[in-house]
N, C-alpha and C positions, 0 to 999 in steps of 0.2 A: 582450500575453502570452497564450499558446494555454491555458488549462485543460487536464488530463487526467485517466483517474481513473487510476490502477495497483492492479491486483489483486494478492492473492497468500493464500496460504493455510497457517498456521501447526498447528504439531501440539497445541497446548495456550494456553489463554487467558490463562497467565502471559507466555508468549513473547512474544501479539499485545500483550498490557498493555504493555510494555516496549516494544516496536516502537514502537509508539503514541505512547507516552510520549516517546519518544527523538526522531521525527519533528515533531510538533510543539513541541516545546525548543527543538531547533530552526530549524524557522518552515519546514520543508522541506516541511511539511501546513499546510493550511488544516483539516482534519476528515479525522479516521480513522475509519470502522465495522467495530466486531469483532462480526462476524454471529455467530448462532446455532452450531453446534457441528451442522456437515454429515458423508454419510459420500462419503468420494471412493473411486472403485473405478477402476482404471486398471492398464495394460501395464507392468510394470518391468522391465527385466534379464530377457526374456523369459518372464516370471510373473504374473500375472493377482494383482492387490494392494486392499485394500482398507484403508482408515484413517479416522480421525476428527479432525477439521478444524478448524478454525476461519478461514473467511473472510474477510477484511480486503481495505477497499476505503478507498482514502487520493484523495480528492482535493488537488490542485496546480498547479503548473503546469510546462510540457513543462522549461522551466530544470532544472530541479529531479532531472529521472527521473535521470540518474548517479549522482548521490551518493544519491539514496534506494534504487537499484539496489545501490547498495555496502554503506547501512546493513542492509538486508535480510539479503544475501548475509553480512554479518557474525554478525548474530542468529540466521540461522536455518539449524535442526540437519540441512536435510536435501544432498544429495550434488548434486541437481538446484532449487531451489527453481522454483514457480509465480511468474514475476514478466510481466505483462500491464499493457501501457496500451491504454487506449481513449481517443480523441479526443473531446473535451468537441463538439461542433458548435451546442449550443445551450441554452438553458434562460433560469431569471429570471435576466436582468442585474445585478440587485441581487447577488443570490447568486453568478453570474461574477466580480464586481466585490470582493465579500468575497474572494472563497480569492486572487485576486492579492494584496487590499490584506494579507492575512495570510501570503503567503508571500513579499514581495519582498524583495528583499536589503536594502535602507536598515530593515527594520525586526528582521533578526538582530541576538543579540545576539552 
């Protein structure tokens, strides 16, 4: 099974708590990190916008990104959400070998 991580970026650390929380219940995460509280500045509806963040970076694996894509897309307040996977290509095996063994299917409840 491919590891990935999927980014995304929440308006407030209650939302990402909840996300978090919901995805690993799940078994859809192996580990969620709710980063620090960033400022993103960016083009919207042709207006230069700026907000305050909150980061969230879930590792997984690739099975997984639709319905984590949907639980996102349910939770969260905004019109477009940030949602980004990056291809795991490498790291400790140990640690590859955990986020499968904590997100396959035989072990949802």
């Amino acid at each position: 099974m491919k590891p990935i991580l999927v980014i995304t970026n929440l308006p407030d650390k209650k939302t990402a708590l909840k996300l978090a929380k919901k995805l690993i219940n799940k078994k859809l995460a192996a580990c969620v990190n709710i980063h620090a509280p960033c400022t993103s500045f960016y083009r919207w509806k042709n207006k230069i916008e700026t907000a305050n963040e909150q980061q969230i970076f879930i590792k997984t694996l690739a099975p997984h990104y639709i319905e984590i894509e949907n639980t996102i897309k349910k939770i969260h307040p905004y019109e477009l959400p940030e949602i980004i996977t990056v291809p795991i290509d490498g790291g400790l095996p140990a640690y590859l070998q955990w986020i499968s063994d904590e997100t396959t299917t035989s072990n949802k409840n």
